[in-house]
C-alpha positions in Angstrom: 87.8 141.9 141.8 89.4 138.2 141.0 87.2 136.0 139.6 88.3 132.2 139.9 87.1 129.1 138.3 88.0 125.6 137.8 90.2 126.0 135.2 90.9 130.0 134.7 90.8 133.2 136.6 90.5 137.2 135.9 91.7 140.0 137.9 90.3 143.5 137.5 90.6 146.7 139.2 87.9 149.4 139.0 86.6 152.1 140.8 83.7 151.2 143.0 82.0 154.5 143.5 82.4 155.6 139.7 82.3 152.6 137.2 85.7 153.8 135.9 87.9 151.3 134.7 91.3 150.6 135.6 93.1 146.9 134.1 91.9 143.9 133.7 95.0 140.5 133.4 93.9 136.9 133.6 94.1 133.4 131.7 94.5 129.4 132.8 95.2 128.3 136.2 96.6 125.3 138.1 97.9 124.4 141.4 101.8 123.2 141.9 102.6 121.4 144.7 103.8 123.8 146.9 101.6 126.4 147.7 102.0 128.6 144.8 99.9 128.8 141.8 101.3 128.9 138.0 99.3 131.5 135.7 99.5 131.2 132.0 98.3 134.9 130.8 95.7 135.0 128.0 95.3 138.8 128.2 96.7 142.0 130.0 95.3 144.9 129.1 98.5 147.1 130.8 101.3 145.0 129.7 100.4 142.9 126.5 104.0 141.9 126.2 103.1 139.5 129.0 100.4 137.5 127.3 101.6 134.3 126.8 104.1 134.3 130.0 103.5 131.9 132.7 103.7 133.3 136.3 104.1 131.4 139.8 102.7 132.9 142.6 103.1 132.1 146.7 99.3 132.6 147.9 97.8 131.3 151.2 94.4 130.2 151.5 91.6 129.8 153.5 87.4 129.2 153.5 87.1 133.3 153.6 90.5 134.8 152.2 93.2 134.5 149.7 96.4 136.4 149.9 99.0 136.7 146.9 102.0 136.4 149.5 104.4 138.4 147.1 102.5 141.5 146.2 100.7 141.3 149.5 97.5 141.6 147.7 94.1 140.4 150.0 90.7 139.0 148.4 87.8 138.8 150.2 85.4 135.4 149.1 82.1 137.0 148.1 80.6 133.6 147.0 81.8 130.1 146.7 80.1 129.7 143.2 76.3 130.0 144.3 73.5 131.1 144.6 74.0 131.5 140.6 74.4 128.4 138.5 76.5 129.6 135.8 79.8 129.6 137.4 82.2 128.7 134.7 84.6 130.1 132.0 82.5 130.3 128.6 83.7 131.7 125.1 80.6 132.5 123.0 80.4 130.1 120.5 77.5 131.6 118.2 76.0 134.8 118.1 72.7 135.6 116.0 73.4 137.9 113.0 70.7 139.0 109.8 68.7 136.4 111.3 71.0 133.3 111.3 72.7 131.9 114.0 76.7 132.4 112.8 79.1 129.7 114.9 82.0 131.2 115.9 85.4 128.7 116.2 86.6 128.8 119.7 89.8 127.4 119.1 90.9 130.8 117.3 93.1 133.4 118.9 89.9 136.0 118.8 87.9 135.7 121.7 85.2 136.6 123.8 85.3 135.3 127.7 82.8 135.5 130.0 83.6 134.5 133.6 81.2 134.3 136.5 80.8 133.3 140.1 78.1 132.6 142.0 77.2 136.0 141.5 79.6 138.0 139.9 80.5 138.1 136.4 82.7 139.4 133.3 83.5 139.9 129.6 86.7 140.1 128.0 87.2 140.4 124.5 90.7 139.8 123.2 93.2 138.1 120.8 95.9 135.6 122.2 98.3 135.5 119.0 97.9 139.7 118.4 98.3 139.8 122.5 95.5 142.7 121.5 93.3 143.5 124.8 89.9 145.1 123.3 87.6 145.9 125.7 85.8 144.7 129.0 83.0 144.7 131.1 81.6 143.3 134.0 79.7 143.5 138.1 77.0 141.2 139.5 74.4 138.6 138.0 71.6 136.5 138.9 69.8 133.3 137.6 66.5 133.1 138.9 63.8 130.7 136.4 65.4 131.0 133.6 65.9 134.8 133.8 69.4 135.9 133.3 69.7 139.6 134.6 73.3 141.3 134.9 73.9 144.8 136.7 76.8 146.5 135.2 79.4 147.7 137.4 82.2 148.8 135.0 82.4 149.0 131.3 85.7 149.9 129.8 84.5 151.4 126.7 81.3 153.3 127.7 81.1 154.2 131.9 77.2 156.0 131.0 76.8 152.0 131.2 77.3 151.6 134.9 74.7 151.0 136.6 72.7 149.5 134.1 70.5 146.5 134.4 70.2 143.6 131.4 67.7 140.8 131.3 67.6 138.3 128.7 65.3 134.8 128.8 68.6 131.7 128.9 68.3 128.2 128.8 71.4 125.4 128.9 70.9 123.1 126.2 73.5 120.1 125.1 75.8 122.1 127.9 75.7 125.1 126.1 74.1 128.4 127.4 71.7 130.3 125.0 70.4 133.8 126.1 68.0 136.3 124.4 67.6 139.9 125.0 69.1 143.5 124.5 73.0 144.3 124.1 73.8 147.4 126.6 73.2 149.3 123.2 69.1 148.7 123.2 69.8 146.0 120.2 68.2 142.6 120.1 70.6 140.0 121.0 70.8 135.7 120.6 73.8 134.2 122.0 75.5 131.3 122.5 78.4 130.2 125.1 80.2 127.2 125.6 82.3 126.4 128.8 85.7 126.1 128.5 87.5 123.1 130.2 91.4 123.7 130.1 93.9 125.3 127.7 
């Protein structure tokens, strides 16, 4: 699965059939111009020594496809950022803890991503000066009247996840997106993400 924004994109391999995890690499983005793109990597969770790195890679391009010319690697478009209107790279920015809402500094090396389509979607969480991949999680997503509902597809740390559906009530308020729920564990949840522009 490659999920590809504006600004940053995520590549992850998983097992369709089971849930079961494989590797997840991705980070900033931008066009050269030839017809490669250059790839700043953020996280890798096979080869950490590569975070940081920047990559150029020969790809061609079309409404439906895009090949990576060197590894000979095809992707299949599954949306082109609808019917969902949360496409976008956000870090959470505030989470909901002993009944305050704690901001969280999204300039700091720890992280927490999530990237979505039109109707896809993931979490990373990670650290960019440790190079530390910590876990992952992601499959398909709809926004439908203010109802945010995610269907897991792979979770790195817990598969018995897969397959699980998540609701939670969102809203976007001063361009930031605030949902309410339950975590995958059962456990009431408030947070808050703000989109990311650039690096």
């Amino acid at each position: 699965m490659l999920i590809v924004t504006e600004h940053y994109l995520v590549s992850t391999t998983y097992d369709k059939n089971s849930g079961a995890f494989i590797k997840t690499r991705g980070g900033a983005w931008k066009q050269n111009a030839n017809e490669t793109i250059n790839l700043t990597l953020e996280f890798d969770s096979e080869n950490p020594d590569t975070v940081g790195t920047q990559d150029d890679f020969n790809i061609m391009m079309n409404k439906e496809t895009l090949i990576f010319l060197d590894d000979n690697v095809k992707f299949q478009r599954l949306d082109d950022g609808g019917p969902g209107i949360l496409n976008g790279a956000w870090l959470m920015s505030a989470r909901m803890k002993d009944g305050t809402l704690q901001q969280r500094n999204t300039n700091k090396a720890r992280k927490t991503m999530k990237i979505l389509s039109g109707s896809r979607f993931q979490w990373i969480a990670y650290n960019t000066e440790t190079k530390t991949y910590m876990a992952t999680g992601g499959g398909t997503y709809t926004s439908i009247d203010e109802r945010y509902t995610e269907t897991i597809e792979f979770f790195s740390k817990d598969p018995s996840k897969v397959g699980l559906q998540l609701e939670f009530s969102y809203q976007l308020i001063d361009g930031n997106w605030q949902h309410t729920g339950k975590s995958s564990k059962g456990d009431p949840t408030h947070e808050v993400w703000s989109l990311r522009k650039s690096l």
